[in-house]
N, C-alpha and C positions, 0 to 999 in steps of 0.2 A: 431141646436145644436145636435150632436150626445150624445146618452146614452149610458151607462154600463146596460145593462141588469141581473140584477141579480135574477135567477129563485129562491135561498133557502137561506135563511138566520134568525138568531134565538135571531137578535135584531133588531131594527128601526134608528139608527142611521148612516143616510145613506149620503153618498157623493152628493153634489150639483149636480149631474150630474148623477147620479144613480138613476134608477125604480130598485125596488123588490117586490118580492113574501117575507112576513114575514111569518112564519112558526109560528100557533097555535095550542094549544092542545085543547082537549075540556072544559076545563073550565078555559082555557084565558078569558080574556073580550075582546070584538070584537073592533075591532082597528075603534076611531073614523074616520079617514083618511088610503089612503094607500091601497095598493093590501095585500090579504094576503091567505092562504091557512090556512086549519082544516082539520088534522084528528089522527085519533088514532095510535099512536108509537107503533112499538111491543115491548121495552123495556117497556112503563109503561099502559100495559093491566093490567087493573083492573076489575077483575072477577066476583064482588061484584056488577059493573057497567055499564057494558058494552050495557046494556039498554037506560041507561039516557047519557052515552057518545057518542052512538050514534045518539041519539036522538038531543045532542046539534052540532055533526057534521053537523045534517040534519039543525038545526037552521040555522046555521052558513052560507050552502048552498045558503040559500035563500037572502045574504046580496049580495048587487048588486057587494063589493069590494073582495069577495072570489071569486081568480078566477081558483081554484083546490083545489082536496082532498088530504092530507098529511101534511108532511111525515107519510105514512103508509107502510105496507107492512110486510116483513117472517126475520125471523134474529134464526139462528140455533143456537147461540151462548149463547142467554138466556134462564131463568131457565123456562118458557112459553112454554109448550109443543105448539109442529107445529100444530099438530089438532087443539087447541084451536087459535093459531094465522091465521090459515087460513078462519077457519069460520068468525070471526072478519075484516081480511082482506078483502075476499069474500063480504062479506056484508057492507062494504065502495065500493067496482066497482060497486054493485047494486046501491048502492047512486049516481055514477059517471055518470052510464046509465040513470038514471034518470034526473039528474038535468045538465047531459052533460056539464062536466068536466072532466077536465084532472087529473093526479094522480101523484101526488109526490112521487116514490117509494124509501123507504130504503130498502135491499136489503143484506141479510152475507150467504151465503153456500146456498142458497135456490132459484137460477136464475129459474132451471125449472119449481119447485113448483109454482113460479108470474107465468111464463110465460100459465105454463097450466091452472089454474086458467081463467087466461085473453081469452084465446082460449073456456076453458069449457062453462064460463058466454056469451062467444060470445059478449065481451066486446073492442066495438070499440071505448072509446077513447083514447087520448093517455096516455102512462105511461112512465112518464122521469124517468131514474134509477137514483136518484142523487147522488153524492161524488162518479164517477166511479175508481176503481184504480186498476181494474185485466187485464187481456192479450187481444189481439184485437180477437182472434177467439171473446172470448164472446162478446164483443164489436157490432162484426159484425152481431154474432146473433140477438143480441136484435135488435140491426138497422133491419135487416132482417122480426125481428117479429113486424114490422110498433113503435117499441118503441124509444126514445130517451135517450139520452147518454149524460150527466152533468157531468162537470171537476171542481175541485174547490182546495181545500186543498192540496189533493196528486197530482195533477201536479205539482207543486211548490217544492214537494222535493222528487216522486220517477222519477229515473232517465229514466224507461222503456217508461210511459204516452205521452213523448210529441212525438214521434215516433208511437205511437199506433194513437194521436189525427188525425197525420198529413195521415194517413190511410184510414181514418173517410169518412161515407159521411156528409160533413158540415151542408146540410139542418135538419141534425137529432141531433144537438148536441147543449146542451145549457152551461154557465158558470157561475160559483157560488161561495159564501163565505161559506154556512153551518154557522160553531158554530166558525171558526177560525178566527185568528187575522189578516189575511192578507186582506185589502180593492181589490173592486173587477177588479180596476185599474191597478193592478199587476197581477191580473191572467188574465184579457187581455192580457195584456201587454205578458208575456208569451208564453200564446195561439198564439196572433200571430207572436212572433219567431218561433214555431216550425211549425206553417203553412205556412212559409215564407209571411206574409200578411202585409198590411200596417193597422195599427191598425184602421183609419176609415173603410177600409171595412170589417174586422172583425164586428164592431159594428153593422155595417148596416146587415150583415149577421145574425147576431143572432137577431137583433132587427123582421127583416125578421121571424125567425123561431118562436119568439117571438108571434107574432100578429100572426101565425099559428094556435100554439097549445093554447095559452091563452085568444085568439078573444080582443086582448086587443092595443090601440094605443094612443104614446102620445098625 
């Protein structure tokens, strides 16, 4: 049986036929079943806490079904000064390096600031930028900087993405639902029209990049 690979997603009600990565905070309750990822959001940085939430990230780490840290990361767009979200950020890679996982990046106006981060820490695992939807220069960057490139919601409706995808180097791109209503059948399905692919070996290619970065097999 082939799977839908779905790297980020921000509920559990999943297609017979779908693995996910489910997306916690830190004081979700850790999912009795199930793959899932923890970490701290830079929209709800809590300043008050940022001890005892990363402390439960570090919990969460050691559960054999968390298999990366996020969604975390820099977002310019919130009221959260950068200083403060990068130290927070910063110190989820140090948890990443340690407990050797991968990192779920969310990512708004702030690509160099991850990227230098990732290079300062000398931080080699990898970090999937997820919900990508800006232009392929970036794109290629990030692929460049050993990172990974997630498609999900904005392929499905901006028109630039699936010409940017089919660009791509495949081994570095993964596919996702996020928080949206579209199952992840469909953004396959997409994906590989604009890859020209037969949707088995899409799956098998991501199922591939899958067991890469997440050491994880059905």
């Amino acid at each position: 049986m082939n799977y839908f690979y779905n790297i980020h997603r921000h509920n559990a009600d999943l297609l017979a036929d779908e693995i996910a990565i489910i997306n916690n905070y830190p004081n979700d309750p850790i999912p009795h079943s199930g793959l899932f990822s923890c970490g701290i959001h830079p929209w709800y940085i809590d300043e008050q806490n940022v001890t005892t939430d990363l402390q439960a990230v570090e919990q969460a780490l050691k559960n054999a079904n968390c298999v990366a840290i996020g969604e975390c990361g820099l977002d310019n767009r919130v009221e959260t000064e950068l200083v403060t979200q990068q130290s927070i950020f910063e110190a989820q890679l140090e948890l990443a390096k340690q407990y050797q996982k991968p990192v779920i990046v969310h990512c708004v106006g702030a690509y160099a600031e991850v990227l230098s981060a990732k290079k300062r820490l000398q931080c080699k695992q990898a970090l999937v930028f997820h919900g990508f939807s800006k232009n392929l220069a970036l794109a290629q960057q990030l692929q460049n900087a050993d990172c990974y490139v997630s498609f999900g919601k904005y392929l499905m409706t901006q028109e630039h993405l699936p010409a940017i995808l089919k660009e791509l180097n495949l081994q570095r791109i993964f596919l996702e639902t996020d928080s949206s209503d579209y199952l992840i059948s469909e953004v396959y399905a997409k994906a590989a029209t604009a890859l020209q692919l037969e949707l088995i070996a899409l799956q098998e290619l991501i199922q591939d990049n899958f067991q890469t970065v997440f050491k994880r097999e059905k």
